[in-house]
C-alpha positions, 0 to 999 in steps of 0.5 A, spaced: 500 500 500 502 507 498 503 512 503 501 519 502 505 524 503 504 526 510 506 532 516 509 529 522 511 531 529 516 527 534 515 527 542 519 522 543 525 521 549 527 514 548 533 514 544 531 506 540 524 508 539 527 516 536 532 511 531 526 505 529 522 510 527 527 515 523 529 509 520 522 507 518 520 514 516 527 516 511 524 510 507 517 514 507 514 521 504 513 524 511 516 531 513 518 531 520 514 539 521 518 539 528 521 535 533 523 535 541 525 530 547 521 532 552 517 538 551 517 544 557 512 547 554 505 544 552 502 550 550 507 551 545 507 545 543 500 545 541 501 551 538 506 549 533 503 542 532 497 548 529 501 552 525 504 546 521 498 542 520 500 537 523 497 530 520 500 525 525 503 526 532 508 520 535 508 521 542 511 518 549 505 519 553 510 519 559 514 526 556 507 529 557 505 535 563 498 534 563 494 527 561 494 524 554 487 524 554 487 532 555 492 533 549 489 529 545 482 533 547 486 539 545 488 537 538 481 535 536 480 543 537 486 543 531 485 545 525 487 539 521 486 535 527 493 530 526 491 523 529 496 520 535 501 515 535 503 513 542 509 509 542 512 506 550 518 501 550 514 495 552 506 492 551 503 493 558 496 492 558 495 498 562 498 503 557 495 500 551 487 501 556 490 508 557 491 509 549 485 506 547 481 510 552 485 517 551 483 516 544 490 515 540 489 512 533 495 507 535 500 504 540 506 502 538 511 498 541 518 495 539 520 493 534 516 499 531 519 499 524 513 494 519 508 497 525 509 504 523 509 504 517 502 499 516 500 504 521 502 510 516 498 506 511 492 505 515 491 513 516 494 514 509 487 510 506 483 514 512 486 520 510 485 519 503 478 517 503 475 523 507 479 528 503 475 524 497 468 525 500 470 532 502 473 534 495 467 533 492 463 537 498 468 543 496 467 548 492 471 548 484 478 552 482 479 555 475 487 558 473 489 562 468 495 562 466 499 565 460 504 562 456 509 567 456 508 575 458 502 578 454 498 573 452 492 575 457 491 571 463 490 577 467 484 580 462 480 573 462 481 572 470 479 578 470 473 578 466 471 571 466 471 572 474 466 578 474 461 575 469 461 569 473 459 572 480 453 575 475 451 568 473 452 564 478 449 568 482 453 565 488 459 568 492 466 568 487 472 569 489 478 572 484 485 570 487 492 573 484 497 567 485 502 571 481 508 573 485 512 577 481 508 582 477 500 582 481 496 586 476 489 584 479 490 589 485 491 595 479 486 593 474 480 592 478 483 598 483 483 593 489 483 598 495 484 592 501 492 592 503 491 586 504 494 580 500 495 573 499 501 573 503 497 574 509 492 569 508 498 564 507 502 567 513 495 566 518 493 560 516 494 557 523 488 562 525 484 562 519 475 563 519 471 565 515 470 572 520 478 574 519 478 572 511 472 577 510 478 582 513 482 580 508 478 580 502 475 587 498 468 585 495 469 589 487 461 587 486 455 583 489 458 576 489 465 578 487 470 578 492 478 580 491 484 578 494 490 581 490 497 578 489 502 582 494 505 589 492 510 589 498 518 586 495 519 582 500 512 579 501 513 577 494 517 570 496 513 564 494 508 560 498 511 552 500 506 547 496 503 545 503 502 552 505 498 554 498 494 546 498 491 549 505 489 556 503 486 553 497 482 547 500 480 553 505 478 558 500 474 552 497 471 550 502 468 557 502 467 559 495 462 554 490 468 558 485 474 560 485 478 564 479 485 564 479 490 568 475 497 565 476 501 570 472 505 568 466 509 561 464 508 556 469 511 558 477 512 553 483 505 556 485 501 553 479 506 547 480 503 547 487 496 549 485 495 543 481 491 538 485 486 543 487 484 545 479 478 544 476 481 547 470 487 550 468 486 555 462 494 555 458 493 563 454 497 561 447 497 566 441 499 565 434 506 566 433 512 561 433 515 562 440 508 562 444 506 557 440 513 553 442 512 555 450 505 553 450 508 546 448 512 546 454 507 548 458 503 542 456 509 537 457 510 541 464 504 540 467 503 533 464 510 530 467 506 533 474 500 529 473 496 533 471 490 530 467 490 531 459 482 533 459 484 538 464 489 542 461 485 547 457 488 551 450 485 557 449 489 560 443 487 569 443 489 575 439 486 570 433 488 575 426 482 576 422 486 576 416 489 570 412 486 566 419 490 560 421 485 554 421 485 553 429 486 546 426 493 546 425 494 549 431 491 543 435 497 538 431 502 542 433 500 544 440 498 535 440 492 537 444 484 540 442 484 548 442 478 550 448 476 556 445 479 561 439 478 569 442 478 575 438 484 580 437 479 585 440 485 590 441 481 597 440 475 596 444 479 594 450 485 599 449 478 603 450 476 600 456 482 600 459 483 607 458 476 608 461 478 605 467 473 600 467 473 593 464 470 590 456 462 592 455 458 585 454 456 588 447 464 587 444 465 582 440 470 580 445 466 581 451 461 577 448 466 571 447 469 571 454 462 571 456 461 565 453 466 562 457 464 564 463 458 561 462 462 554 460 465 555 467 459 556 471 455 550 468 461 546 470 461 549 477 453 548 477 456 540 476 452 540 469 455 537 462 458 541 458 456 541 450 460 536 447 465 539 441 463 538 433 465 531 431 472 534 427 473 540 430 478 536 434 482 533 429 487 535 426 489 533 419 495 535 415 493 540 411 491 544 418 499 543 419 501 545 412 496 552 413 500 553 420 506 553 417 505 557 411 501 562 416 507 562 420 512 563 415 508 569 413 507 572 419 515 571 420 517 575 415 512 582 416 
């Protein structure tokens, strides 16, 4: 059986059960979150065992200032309420009863090390079963992400996020997970100081009464939280930190939009379990075309499924078009969607200071996205492309490469 990753904390005094239980874990994808021998501080500790999400704590009962029931009462009151291994150096009936009792999920004893791992195993099924049920309670997150600079992500996140809060009718959230340029705090003048640095770094104390601190509300049922604009808060959040923000998020909102900036960073990596979808924003020319492939092997090799992964191909030239066909044989995966290059009516609209008005052919064009959004959020099918539209023949290629050709030497 496959042990999931999982975030530990160590209370162990004994030296042999400290040595058996490290050599049972190098072998394993366990994080040791914090350790220590004998703690003089349970206060403190349980305060760490929070801030970390601990999954697991292993623990002598004996180095406890207060009864082990107590503590394990108190971790309940946790956010990731980790489960308890007590470990002693012998089986006596009396420690075993007192395990039982206080509520530990296991009780272990040497030799510690194939108990340990069926331990891990047993939680790791437990573990993966819950988040099953509770991922399918929880609301739906939707990327943004450009191919290289330029190529909109910001414009469709943006958009797409405004006109699904009208639709869905139900609270949206817009979330900037891009750490280097942020544009969303400036396109929708965002006026909270707040960022998505804040809420990684309270998440140890986060409700649903501090996120509303967080965010600004930009319409009825949207809500904004922008990237940070402050140099050093701009550092990249660890992988678990931003599953935690995300899974909390999703257990606030029916749906997220969320604008990862260009190219692929850590945050989009990390961000991947929780996607519903991941928009890639590809343009016509050669070089966007090469990184948006790379984009697609990237996101691939990291386990993302195929039918996830969403090319939408912009600034499509009204001229001498490509045949989007060709586009798919290049890219090895179907187009999700062909949007115009609209470049007057949004300079307009930017100019203006407001965002495309619905009557624009873009605007209508984005729109329609929105809605495919929502009617996935709403759990509903989504039309099914034309037979053809996905394949691609050799004249598409052929048509792309003379486009190309052409558009290199203008």
């Amino acid at each position: 059986m496959t042990v999931m990753p999982l975030t530990v904390a160590l209370v162990i005094s004994n030296r042999s059960l400290w040595e058996q239980t490290h050599a049972c874990i190098q072998n394993l994808p366990i994080r040791i979150a914090l350790e220590q021998n004998e703690p003089d501080d349970v206060e403190l500790l349980l305060d760490r065992i929070e801030r970390h999400r601990t999954d697991v704590v292993l623990i002598e009962a004996h180095t406890l200032s207060m009864p082990l029931e107590d503590f394990i009462g108190r971790l309940r009151e946790t956010a990731s309420q980790p489960a308890v291994f007590v470990l002693h150096h012998e089986a006596s009936r009396h420690h075993i009863m007192q395990a039982i009792h206080a509520g530990a999920a296991e009780f272990l004893y040497p030799p510690v090390g194939d108990k340990l791992r069926e331990s891990f195993e047993r939680l790791s099924a437990m573990r993966a079963k819950t988040s099953d049920e509770a991922s399918s309670r929880l609301g739906r997150v939707f990327g943004f992400l450009s191919a290289r600079g330029g190529c909109g992500a910001t414009t469709f996140a943006c958009h797409v996020a405004v006109e699904a809060a009208k639709q869905l009718k139900q609270p949206v959230l817009l979330a900037d997970f891009d750490f280097e340029a942020g544009l969303i705090r400036f396109v929708l003048k965002a006026k909270n100081t707040y960022s998505v640095r804040d809420a990684l770094d309270n998440m140890h104390r986060m409700d649903s009464s501090y996120w509303k601190a967080l965010v600004s509300t930009y319409s009825e049922k949207l809500d904004v939280i922008p990237a940070p604009e402050d140099v050093a808060a701009k550092r990249a959040p660890g992988g678990q930190e931003l599953v935690h923000l995300l899974r909390f998020i999703r257990s606030v909102y029916p749906l997220t939009i969320v604008d990862f900036g260009r190219h692929i960073s850590n945050s989009a990596f990390d961000a991947l379990p929780e996607l519903e979808a991941l928009y890639v924003l590809a343009m016509t020319d050669l070089e966007t075309l090469e990184h948006t492939r790379d984009c697609i092997v990237s996101l691939s090799d990291r386990g993302l499924p195929a039918g996830r992964t969403k090319v939408l191909l912009n600034r499509m030239p009204e001229k001498n078009a490509p045949d989007p066909k060709g586009f798919e044989s290049y890219l090895g995966m179907p187009h999700a969607g062909v949007f115009s290059n609209d470049a007057t009516s949004l300079y307009d609209a930017w100019s203006e200071g407001h965002l495309l008005e619905q009557n624009t052919r873009l605007g209508r064009e984005l729109g329609a996205l929105a809605s495919s959004i929502v009617a996935r959020t709403r759990g509903e099918r989504p039309e099914a492309r034309k037979t053809g539209e996905s394949q691609s023949g050799s004249g598409g290629v052929k048509r792309l490469l003379s486009f190309l050709q052409r558009s290199k030497e203008q």
